[in-house]
N, C-alpha and C positions, 0 to 999 in steps of 0.2 A: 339336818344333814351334815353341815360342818362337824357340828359339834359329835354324829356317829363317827363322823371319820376322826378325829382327835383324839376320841376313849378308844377308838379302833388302832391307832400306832401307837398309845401309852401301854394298852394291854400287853399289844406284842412286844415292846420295851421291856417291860416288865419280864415276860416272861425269857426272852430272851437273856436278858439278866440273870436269873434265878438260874436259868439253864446250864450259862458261863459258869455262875459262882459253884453250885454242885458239880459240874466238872472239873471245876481246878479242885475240888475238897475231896473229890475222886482219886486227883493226883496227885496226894495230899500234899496240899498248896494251901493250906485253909489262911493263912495270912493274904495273900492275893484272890482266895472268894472272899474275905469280910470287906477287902477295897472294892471290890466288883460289887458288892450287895451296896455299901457305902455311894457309891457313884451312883447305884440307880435311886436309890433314896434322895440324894442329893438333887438330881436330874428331874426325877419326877414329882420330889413333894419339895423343893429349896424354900419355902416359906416355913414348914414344919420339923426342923432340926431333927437327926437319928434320937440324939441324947436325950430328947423330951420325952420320947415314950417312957423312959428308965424312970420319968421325976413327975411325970402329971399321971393324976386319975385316969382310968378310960373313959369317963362321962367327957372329962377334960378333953384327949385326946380325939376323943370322936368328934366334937364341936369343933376344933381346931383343923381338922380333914373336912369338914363341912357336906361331903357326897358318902355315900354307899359305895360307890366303884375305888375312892380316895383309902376309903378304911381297908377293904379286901384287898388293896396295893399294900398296904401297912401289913396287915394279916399275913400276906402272902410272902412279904418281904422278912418279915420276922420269923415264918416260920423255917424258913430258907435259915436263915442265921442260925435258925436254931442246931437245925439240921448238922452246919457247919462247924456249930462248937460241939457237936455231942459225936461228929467223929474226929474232932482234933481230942475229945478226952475231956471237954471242957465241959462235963454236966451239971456245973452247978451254974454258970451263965447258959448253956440250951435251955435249962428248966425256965429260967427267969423271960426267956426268949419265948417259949412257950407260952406259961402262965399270960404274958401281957397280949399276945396272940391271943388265947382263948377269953381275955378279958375283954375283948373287943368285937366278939364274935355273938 
């Protein structure tokens, strides 16, 4: 029970987040949504650093997130960034943002 209600306020964290960060990249703000995506990475995974996913394996990566719900936060958060660089113009880190997305999927 705890533990549904604790994956139950992360998710809506999350989502909330991703929510913020697309909107401010709405209003192109994409500098203040990559802090907002940052904060919620930070907030929800502070053991597994943003900058890791850029430098380990996804086999790596998934063992270091240790849950199914932990990785689809990664996923979900990545592809949010992605989202963010590829309407500030920035397609060659969306791609990268992607690609490690889809490598984890």
């Amino acid at each position: 029970m705890f533990r549904d209600d604790w994956l139950h306020r992360q998710i809506e964290q999350l989502a909330a987040a991703i929510a913020r960060a697309l909107g401010l990249s709405r209003k192109e703000q994409p500098e203040e949504a990559l802090r907002e995506l940052e904060r919620a990475w930070t907030e929800l995974l502070p053991e597994v650093p943003r900058g890791m996913a850029d430098t380990v394996e996804a086999g790596t990566l998934r063992a270091l997130l240790r849950t199914p719900e932990r990785v689809n936060a990664v996923v979900q958060l990545l592809v949010a960034e992605g989202q963010v660089h590829a309407a500030a113009g920035d397609v060659e880190r969306a791609g990268a943002c992607f690609r490690i997305a889809d490598s984890l999927r």
